[in-house]
N, CA and C atoms of all chains as a GROMACS GRO file, in nm:
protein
  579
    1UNK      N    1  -5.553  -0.279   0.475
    1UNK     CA    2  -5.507  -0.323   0.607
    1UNK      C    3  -5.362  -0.283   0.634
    2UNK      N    4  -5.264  -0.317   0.550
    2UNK     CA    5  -5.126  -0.241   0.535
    2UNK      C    6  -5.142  -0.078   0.543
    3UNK      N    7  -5.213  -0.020   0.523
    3UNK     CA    8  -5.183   0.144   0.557
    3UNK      C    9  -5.239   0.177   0.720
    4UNK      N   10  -5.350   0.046   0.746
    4UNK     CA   11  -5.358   0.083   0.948
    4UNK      C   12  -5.257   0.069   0.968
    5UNK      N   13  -5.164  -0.040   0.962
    5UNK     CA   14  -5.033  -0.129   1.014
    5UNK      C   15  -4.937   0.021   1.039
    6UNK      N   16  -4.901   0.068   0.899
    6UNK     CA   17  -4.865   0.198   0.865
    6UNK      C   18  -4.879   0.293   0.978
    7UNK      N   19  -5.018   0.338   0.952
    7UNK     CA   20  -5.081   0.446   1.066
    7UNK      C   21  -5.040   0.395   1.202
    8UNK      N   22  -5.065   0.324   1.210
    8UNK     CA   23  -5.018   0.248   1.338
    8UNK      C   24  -4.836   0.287   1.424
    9UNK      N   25  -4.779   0.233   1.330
    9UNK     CA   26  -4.632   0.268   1.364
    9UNK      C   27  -4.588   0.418   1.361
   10UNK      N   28  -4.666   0.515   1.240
   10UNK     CA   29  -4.644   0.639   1.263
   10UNK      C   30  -4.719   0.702   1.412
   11UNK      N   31  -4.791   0.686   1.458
   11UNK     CA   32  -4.871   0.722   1.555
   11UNK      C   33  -4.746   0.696   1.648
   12UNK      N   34  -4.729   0.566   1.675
   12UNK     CA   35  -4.571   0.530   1.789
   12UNK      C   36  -4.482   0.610   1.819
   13UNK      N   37  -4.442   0.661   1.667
   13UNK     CA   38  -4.313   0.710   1.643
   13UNK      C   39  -4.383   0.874   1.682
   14UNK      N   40  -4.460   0.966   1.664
   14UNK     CA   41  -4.524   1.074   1.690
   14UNK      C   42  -4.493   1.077   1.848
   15UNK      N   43  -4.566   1.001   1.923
   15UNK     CA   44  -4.523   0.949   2.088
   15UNK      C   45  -4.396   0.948   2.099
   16UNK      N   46  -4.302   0.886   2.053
   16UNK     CA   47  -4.124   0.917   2.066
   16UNK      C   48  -4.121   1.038   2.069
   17UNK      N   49  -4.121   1.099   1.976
   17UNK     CA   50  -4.083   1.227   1.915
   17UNK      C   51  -4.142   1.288   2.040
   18UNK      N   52  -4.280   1.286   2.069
   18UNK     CA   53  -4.335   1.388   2.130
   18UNK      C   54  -4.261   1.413   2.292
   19UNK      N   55  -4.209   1.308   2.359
   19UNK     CA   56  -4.144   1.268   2.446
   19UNK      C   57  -4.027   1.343   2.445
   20UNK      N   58  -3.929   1.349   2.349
   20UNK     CA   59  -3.812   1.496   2.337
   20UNK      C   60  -3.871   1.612   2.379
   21UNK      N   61  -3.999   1.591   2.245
   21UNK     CA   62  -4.037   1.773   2.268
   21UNK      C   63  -4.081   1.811   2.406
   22UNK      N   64  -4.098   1.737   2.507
   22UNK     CA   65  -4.131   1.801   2.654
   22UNK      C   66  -4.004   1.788   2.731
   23UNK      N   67  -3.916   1.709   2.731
   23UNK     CA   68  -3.791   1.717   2.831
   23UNK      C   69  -3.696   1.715   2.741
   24UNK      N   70  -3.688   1.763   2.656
   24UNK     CA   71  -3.615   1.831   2.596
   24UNK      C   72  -3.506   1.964   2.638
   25UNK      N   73  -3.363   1.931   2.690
   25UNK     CA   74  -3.290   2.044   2.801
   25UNK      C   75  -3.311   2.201   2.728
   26UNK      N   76  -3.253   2.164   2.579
   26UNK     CA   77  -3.256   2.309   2.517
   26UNK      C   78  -3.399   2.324   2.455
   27UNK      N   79  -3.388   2.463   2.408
   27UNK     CA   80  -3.489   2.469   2.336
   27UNK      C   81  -3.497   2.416   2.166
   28UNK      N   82  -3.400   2.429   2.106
   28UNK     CA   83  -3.364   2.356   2.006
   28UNK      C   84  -3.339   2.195   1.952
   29UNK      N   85  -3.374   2.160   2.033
   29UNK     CA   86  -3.456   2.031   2.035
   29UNK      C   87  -3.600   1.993   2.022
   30UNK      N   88  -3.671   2.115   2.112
   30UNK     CA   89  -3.811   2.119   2.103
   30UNK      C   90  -3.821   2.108   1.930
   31UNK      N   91  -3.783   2.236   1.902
   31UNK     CA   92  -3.799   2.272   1.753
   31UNK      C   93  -3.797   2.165   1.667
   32UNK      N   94  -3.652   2.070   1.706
   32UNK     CA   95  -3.614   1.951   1.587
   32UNK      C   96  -3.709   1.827   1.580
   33UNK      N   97  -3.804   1.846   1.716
   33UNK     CA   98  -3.863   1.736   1.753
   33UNK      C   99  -4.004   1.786   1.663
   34UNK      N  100  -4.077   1.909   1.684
   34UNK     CA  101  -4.171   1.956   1.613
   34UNK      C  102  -4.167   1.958   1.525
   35UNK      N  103  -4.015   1.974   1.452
   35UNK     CA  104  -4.019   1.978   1.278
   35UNK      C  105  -4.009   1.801   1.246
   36UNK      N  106  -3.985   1.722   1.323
   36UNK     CA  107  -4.021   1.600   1.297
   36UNK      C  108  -4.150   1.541   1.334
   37UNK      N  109  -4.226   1.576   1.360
   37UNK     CA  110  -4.328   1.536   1.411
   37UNK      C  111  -4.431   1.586   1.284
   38UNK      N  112  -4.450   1.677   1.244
   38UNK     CA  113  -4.478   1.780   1.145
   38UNK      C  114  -4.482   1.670   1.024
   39UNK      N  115  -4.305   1.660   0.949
   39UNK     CA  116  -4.316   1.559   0.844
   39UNK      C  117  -4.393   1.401   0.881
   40UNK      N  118  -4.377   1.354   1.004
   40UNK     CA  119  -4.420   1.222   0.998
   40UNK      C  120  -4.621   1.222   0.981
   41UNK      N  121  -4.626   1.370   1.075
   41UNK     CA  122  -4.828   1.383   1.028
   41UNK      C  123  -4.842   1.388   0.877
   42UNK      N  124  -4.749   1.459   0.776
   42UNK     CA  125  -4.773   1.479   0.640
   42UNK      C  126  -4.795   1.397   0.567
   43UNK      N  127  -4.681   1.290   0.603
   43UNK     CA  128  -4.680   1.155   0.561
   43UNK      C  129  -4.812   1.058   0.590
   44UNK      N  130  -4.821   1.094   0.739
   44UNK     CA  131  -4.967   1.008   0.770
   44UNK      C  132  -5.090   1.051   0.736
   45UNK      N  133  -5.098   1.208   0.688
   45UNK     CA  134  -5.180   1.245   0.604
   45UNK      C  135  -5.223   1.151   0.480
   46UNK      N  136  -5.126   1.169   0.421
   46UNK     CA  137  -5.142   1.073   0.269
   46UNK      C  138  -5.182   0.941   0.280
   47UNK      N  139  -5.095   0.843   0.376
   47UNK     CA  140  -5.153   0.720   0.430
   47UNK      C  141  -5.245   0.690   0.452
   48UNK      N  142  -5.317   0.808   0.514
   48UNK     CA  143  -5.498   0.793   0.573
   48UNK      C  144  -5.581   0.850   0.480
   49UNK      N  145  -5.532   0.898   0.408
   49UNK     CA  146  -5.619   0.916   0.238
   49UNK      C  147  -5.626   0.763   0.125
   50UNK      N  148  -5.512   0.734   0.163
   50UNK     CA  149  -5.499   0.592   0.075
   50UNK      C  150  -5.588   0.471   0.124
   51UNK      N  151  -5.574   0.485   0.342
   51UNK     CA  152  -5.632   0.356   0.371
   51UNK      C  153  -5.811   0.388   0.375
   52UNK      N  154  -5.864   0.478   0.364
   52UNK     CA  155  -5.960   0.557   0.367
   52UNK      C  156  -6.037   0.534   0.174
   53UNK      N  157  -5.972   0.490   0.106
   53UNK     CA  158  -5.977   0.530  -0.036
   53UNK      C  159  -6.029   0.678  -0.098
   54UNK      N  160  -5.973   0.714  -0.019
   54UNK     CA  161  -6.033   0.907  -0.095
   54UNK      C  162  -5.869   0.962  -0.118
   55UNK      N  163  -5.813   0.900  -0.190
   55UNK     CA  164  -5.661   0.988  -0.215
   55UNK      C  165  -5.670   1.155  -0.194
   56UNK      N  166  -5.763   1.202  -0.186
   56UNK     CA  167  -5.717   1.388  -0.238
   56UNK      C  168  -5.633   1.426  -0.111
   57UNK      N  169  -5.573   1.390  -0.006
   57UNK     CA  170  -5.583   1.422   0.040
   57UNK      C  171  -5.404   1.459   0.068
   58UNK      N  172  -5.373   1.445  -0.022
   58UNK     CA  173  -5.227   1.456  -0.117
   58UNK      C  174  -5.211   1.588  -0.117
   59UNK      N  175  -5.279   1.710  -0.158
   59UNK     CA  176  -5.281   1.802  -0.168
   59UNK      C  177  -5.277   1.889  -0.060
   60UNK      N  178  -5.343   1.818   0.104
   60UNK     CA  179  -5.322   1.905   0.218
   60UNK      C  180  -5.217   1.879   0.285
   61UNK      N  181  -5.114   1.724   0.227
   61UNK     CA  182  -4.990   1.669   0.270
   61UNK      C  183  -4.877   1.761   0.231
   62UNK      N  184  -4.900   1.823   0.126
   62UNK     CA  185  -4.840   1.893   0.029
   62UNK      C  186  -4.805   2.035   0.091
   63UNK      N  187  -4.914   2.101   0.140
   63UNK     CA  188  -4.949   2.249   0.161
   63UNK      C  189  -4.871   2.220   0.355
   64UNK      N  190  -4.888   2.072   0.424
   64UNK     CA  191  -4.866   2.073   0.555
   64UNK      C  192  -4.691   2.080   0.534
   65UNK      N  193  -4.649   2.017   0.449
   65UNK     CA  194  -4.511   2.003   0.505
   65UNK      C  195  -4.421   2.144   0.438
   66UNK      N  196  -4.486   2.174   0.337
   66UNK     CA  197  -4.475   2.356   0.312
   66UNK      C  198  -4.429   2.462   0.435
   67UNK      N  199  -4.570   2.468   0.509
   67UNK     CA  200  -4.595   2.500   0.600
   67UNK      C  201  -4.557   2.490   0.720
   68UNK      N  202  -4.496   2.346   0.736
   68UNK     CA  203  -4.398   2.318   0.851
   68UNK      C  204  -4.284   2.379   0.829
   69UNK      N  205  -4.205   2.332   0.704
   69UNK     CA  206  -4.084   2.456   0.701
   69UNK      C  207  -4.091   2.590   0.712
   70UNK      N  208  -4.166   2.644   0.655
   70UNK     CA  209  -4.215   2.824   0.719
   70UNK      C  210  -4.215   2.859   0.874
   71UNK      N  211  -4.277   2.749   0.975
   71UNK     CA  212  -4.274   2.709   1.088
   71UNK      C  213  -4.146   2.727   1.174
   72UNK      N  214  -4.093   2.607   1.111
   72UNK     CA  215  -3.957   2.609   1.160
   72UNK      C  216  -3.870   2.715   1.181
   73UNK      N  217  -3.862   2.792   1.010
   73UNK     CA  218  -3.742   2.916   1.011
   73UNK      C  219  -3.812   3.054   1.132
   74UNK      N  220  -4.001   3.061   1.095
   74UNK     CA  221  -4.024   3.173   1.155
   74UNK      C  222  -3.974   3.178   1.279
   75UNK      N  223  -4.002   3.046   1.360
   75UNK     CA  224  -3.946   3.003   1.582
   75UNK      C  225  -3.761   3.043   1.528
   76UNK      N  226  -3.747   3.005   1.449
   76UNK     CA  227  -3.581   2.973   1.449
   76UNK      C  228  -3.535   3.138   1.432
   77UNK      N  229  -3.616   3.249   1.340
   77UNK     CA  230  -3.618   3.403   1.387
   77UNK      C  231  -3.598   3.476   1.496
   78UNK      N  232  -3.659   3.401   1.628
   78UNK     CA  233  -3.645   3.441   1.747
   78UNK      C  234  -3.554   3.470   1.803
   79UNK      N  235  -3.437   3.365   1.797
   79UNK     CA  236  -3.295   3.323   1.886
   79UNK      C  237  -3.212   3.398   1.771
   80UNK      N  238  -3.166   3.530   1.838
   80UNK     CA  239  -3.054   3.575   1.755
   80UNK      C  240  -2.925   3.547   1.740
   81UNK      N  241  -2.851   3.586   1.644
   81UNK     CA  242  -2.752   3.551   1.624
   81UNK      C  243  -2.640   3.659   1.630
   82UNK      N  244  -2.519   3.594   1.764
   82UNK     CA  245  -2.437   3.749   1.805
   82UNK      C  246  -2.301   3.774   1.726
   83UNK      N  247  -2.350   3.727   1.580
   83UNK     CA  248  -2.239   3.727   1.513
   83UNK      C  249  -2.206   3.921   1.477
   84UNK      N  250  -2.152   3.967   1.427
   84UNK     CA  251  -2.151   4.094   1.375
   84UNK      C  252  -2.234   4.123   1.240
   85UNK      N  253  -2.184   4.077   1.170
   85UNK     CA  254  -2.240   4.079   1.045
   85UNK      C  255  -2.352   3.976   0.988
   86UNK      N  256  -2.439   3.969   1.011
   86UNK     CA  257  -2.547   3.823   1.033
   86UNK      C  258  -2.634   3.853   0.887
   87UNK      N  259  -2.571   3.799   0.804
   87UNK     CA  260  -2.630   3.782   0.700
   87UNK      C  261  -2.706   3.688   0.650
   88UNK      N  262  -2.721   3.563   0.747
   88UNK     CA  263  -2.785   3.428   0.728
   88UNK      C  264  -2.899   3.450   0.800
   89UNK      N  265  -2.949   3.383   0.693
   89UNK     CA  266  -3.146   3.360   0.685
   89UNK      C  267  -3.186   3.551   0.683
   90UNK      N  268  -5.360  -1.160  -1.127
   90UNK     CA  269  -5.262  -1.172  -1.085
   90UNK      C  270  -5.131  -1.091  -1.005
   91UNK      N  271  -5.147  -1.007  -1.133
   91UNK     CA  272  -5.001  -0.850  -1.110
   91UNK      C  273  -5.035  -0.821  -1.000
   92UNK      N  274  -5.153  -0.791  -0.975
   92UNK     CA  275  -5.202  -0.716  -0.864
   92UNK      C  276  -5.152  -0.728  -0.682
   93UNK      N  277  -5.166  -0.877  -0.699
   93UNK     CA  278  -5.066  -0.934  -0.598
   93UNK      C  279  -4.938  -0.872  -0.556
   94UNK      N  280  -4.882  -0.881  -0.742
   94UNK     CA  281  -4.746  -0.818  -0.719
   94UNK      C  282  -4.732  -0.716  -0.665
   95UNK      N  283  -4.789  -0.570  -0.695
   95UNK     CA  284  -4.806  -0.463  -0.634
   95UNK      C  285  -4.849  -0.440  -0.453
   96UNK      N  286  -4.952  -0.561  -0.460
   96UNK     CA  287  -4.945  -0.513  -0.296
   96UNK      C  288  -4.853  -0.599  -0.245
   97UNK      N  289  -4.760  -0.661  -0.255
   97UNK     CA  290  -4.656  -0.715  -0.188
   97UNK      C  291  -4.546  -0.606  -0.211
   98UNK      N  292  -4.524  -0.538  -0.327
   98UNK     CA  293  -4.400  -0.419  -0.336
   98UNK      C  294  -4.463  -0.344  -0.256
   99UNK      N  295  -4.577  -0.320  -0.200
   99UNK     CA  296  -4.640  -0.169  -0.152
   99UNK      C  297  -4.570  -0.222   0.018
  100UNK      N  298  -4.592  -0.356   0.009
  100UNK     CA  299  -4.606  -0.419   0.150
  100UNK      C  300  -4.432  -0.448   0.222
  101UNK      N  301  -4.338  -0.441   0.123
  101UNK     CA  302  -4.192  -0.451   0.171
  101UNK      C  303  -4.154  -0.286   0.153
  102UNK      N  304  -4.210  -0.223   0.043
  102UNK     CA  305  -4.162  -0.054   0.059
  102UNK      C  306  -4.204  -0.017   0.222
  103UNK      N  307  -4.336  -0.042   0.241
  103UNK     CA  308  -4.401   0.054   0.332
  103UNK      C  309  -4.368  -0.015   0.470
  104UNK      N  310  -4.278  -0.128   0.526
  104UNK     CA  311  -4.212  -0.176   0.574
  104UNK      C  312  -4.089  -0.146   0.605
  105UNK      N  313  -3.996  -0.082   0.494
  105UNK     CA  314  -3.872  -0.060   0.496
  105UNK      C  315  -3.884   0.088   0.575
  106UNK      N  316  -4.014   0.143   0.520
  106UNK     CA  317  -4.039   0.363   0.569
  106UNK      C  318  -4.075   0.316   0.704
  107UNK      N  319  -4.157   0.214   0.750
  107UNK     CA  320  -4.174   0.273   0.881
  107UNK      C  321  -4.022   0.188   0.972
  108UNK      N  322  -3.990   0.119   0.895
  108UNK     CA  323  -3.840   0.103   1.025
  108UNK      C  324  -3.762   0.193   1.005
  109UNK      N  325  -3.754   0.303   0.878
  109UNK     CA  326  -3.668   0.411   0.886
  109UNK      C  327  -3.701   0.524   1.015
  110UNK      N  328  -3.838   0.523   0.992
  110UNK     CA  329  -3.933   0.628   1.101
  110UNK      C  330  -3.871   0.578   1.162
  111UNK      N  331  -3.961   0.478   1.200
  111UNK     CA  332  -3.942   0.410   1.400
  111UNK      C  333  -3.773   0.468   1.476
  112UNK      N  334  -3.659   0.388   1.343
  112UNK     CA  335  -3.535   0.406   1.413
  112UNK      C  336  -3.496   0.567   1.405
  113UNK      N  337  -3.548   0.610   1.340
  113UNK     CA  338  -3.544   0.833   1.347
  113UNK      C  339  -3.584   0.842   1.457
  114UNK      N  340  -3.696   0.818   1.519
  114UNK     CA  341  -3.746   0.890   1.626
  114UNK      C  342  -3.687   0.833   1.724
  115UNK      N  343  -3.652   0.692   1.745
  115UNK     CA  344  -3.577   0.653   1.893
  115UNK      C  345  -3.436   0.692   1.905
  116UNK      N  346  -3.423   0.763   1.740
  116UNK     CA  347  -3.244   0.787   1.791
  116UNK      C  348  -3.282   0.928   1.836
  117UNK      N  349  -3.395   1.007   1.829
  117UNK     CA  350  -3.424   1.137   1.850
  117UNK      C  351  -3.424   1.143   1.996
  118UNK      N  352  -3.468   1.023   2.075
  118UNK     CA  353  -3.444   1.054   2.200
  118UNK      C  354  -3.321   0.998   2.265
  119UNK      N  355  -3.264   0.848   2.200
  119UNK     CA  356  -3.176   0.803   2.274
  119UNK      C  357  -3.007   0.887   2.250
  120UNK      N  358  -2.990   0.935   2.098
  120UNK     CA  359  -2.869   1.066   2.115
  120UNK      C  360  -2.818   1.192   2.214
  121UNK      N  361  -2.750   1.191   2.240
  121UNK     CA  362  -2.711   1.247   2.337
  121UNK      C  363  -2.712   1.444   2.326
  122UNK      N  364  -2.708   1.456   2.229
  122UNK     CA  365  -2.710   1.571   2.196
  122UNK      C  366  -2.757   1.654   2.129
  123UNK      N  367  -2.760   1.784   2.093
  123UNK     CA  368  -2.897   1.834   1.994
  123UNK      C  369  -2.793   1.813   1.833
  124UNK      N  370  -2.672   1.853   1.855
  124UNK     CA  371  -2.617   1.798   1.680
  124UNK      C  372  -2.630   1.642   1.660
  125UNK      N  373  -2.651   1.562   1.699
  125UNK     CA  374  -2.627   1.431   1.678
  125UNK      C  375  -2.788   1.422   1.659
  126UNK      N  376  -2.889   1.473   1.727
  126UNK     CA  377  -2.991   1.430   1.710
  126UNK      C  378  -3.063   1.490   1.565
  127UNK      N  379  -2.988   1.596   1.513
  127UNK     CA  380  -3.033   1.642   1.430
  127UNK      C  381  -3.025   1.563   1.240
  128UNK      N  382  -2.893   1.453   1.322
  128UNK     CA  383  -2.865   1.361   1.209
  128UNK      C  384  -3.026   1.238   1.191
  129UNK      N  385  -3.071   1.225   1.324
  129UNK     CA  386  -3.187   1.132   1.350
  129UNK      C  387  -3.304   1.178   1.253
  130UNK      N  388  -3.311   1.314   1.320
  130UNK     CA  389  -3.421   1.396   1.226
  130UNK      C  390  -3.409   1.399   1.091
  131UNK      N  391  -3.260   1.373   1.011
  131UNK     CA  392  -3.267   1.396   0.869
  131UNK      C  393  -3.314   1.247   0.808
  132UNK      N  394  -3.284   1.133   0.879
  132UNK     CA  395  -3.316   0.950   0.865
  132UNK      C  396  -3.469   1.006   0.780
  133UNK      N  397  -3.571   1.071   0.952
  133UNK     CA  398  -3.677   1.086   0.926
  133UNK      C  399  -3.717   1.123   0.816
  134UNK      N  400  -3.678   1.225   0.800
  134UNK     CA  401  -3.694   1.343   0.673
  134UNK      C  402  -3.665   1.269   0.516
  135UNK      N  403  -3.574   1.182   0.469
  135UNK     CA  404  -3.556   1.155   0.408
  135UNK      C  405  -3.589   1.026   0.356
  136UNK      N  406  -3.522   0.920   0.403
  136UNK     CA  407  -3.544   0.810   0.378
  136UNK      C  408  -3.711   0.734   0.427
  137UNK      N  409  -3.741   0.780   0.544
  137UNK     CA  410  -3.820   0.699   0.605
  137UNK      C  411  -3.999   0.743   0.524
  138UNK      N  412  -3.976   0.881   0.442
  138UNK     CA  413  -4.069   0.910   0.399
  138UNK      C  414  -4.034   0.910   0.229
  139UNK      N  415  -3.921   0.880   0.189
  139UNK     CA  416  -3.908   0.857   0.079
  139UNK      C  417  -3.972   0.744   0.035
  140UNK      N  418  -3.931   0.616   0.128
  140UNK     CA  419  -3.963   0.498   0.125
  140UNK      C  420  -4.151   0.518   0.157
  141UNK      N  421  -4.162   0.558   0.166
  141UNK     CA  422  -4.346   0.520   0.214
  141UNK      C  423  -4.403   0.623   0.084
  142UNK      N  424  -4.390   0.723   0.031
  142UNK     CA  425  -4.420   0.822  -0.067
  142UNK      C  426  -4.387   0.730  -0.206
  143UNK      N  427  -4.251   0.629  -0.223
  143UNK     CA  428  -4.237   0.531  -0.306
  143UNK      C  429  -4.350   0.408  -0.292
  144UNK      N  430  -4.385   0.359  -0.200
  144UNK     CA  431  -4.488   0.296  -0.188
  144UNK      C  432  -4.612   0.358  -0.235
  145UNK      N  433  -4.684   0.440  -0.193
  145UNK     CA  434  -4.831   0.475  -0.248
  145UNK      C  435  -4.775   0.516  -0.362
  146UNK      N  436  -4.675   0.547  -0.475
  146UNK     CA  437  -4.696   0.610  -0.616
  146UNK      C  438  -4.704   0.443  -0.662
  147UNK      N  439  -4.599   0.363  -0.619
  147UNK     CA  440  -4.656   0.183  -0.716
  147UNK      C  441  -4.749   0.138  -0.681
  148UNK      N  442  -4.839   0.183  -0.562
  148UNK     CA  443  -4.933   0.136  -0.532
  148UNK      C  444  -5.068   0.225  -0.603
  149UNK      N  445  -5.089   0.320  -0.630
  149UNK     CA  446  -5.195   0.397  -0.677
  149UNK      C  447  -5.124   0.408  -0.849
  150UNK      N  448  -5.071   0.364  -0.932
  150UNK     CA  449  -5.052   0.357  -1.033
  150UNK      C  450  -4.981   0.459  -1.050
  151UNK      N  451  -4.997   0.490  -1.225
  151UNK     CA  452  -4.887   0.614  -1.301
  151UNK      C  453  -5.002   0.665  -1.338
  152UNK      N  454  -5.040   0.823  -1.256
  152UNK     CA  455  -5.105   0.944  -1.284
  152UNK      C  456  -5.090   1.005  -1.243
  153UNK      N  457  -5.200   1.146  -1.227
  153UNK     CA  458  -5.178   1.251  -1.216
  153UNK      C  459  -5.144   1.255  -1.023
  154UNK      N  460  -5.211   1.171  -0.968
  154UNK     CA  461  -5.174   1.145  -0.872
  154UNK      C  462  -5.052   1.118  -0.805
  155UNK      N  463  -4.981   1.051  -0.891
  155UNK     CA  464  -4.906   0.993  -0.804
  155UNK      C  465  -4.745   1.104  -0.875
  156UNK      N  466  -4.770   1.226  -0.946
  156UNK     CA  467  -4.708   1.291  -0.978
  156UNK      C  468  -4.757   1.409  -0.883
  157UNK      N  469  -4.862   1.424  -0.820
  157UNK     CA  470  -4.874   1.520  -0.712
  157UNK      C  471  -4.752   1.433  -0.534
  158UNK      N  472  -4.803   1.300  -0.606
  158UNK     CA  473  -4.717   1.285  -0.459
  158UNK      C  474  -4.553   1.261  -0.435
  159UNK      N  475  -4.504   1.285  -0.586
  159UNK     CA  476  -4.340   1.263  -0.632
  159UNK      C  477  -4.302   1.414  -0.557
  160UNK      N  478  -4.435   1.485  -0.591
  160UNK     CA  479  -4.370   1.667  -0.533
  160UNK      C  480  -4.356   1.661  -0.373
  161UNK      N  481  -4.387   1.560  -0.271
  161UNK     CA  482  -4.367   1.548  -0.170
  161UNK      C  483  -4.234   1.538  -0.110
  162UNK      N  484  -4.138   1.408  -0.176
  162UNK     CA  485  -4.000   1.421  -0.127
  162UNK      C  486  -3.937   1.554  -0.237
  163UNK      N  487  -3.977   1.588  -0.305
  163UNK     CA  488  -3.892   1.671  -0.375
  163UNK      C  489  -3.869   1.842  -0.316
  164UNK      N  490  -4.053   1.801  -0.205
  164UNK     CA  491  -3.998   1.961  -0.141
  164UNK      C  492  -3.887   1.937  -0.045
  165UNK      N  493  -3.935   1.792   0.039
  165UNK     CA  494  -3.862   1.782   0.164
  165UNK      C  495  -3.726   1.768   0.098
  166UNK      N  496  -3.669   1.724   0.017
  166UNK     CA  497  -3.501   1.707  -0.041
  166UNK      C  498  -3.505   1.881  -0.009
  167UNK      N  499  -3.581   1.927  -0.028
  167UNK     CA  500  -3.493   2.121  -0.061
  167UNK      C  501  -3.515   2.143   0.089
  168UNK      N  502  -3.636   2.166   0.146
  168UNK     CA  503  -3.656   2.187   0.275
  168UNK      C  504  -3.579   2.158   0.430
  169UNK      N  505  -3.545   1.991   0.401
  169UNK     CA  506  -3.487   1.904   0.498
  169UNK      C  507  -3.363   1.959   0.559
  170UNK      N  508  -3.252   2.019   0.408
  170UNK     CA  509  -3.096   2.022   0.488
  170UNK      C  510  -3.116   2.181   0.575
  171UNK      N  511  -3.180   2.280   0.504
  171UNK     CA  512  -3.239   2.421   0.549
  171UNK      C  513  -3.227   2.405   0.692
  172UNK      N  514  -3.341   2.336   0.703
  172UNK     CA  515  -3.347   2.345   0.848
  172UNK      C  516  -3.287   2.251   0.935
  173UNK      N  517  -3.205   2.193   0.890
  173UNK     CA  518  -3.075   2.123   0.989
  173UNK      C  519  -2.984   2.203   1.001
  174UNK      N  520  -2.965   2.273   0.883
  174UNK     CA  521  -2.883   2.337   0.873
  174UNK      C  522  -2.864   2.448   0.964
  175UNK      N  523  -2.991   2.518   0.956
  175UNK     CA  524  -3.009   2.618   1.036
  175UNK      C  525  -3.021   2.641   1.209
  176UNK      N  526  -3.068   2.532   1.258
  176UNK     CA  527  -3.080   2.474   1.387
  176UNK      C  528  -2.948   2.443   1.417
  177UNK      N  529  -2.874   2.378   1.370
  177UNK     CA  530  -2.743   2.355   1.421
  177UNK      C  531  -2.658   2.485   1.392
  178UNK      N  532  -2.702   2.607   1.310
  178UNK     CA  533  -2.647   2.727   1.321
  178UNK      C  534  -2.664   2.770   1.411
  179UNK      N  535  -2.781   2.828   1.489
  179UNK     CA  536  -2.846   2.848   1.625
  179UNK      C  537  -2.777   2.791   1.691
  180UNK      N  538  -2.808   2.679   1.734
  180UNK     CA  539  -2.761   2.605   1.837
  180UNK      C  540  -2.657   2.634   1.842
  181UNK      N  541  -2.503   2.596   1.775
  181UNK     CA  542  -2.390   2.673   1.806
  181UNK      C  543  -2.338   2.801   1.870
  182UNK      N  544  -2.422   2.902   1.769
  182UNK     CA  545  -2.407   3.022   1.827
  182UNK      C  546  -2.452   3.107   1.917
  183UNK      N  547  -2.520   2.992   1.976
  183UNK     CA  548  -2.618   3.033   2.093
  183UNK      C  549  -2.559   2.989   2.218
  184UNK      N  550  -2.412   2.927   2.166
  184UNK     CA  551  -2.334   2.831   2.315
  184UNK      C  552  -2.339   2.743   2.339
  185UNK      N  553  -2.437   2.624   2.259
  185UNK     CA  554  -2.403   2.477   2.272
  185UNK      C  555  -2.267   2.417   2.253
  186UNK      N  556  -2.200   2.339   2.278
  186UNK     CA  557  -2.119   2.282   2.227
  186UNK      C  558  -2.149   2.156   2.220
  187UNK      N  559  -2.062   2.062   2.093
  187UNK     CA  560  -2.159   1.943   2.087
  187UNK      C  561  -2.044   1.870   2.244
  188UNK      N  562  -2.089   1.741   2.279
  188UNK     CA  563  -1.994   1.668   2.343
  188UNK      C  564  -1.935   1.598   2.270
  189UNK      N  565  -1.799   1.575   2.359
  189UNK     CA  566  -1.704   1.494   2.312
  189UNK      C  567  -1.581   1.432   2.408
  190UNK      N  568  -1.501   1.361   2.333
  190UNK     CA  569  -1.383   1.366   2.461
  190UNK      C  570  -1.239   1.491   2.396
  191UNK      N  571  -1.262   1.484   2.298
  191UNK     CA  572  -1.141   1.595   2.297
  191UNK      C  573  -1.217   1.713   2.270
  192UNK      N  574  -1.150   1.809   2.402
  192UNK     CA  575  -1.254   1.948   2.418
  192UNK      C  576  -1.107   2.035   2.413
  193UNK      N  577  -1.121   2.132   2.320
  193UNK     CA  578  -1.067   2.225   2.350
  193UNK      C  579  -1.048   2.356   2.440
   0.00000   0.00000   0.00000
């Protein structure tokens, strides 16, 4: 019953978040809001494996928040950088 | 008996992660800016899922399990500052400036 409660409040907080990511002025916000949104599903991944009693599901929590960072840097590729010498990332 | 004990630690851990969440995401919208909000996003990132990832390992015992789910904050600790880091690189050099009252 404590991991609905759980699921419950993450779901809320997904709705916050998701609320940036549309009126959001810059675009770099979108991003910060998606890369948060991202970890809080990973998390609720695992939660809903626990309240569910089938734990495996640890392993696709694992591979999601991986995957969200790959996410992140590839969008974050886009917006160049007008430095001269751009040796970062 | 113990058992009790455990779901009451599962039940103040997994309590403490989602008020970390909750207050990450409302500072995500109520901050004023994209650097300030990016401090909101790290709450998230860190604590609020540290605390709930600490809950299911005392709650599902000491195994192989709950050593697959220790590798969870240990990516996000490497992952998390990366991409704050990096977003607030962007963002700068892309012409944001954060606000303030002393502007140069």
């Amino acid at each position: 019953m404590i991991f609905f409660a759980t699921l419950t409040v993450l779901g809320v907080s997904v709705a916050l978040c998701l609320v940036r990511a549309i009126k959001g002025p810059t675009p770099f916000d979108r991003i910060l809001s998606i890369s948060s949104i991202g970890t809080i599903i990973a998390i609720g991944i695992s939660v809903h494996g626990f309240a569910f009693e089938r734990p495996d599901f640890v392993d696709i929590s694992l591979m999601y928040i991986l995957l969200n960072f790959l996410g992140t840097i590839a969008i974050l590729r886009y917006y160049k950088i007008k430095r001269k010498k751009s040796n970062v990332l | 008996m113990s058992y009790n004990y455990i779901e009451l630690i599962t039940l103040i851990l997994l309590a403490i992660g989602c008020f970390f969440i909750l207050s990450g995401s409302l500072g995500l919208i109520k901050l004023p800016d994209v650097f300030s909000r990016i401090h909101a996003a790290g709450l998230i990132d860190t604590l609020g899922s540290g605390f709930i990832v600490l809950a299911l390992i005392i709650y599902s015992g000491f195994s192989l399990l709950s050593l697959k789910l220790l590798l969870i904050p240990i990516f996000l600790i490497f992952t998390s500052p990366v991409t704050g880091h990096s977003i607030a690189l962007f963002a700068h050099e892309s012409g944001y400036k954060p606000k303030g009252k002393n502007k140069k």
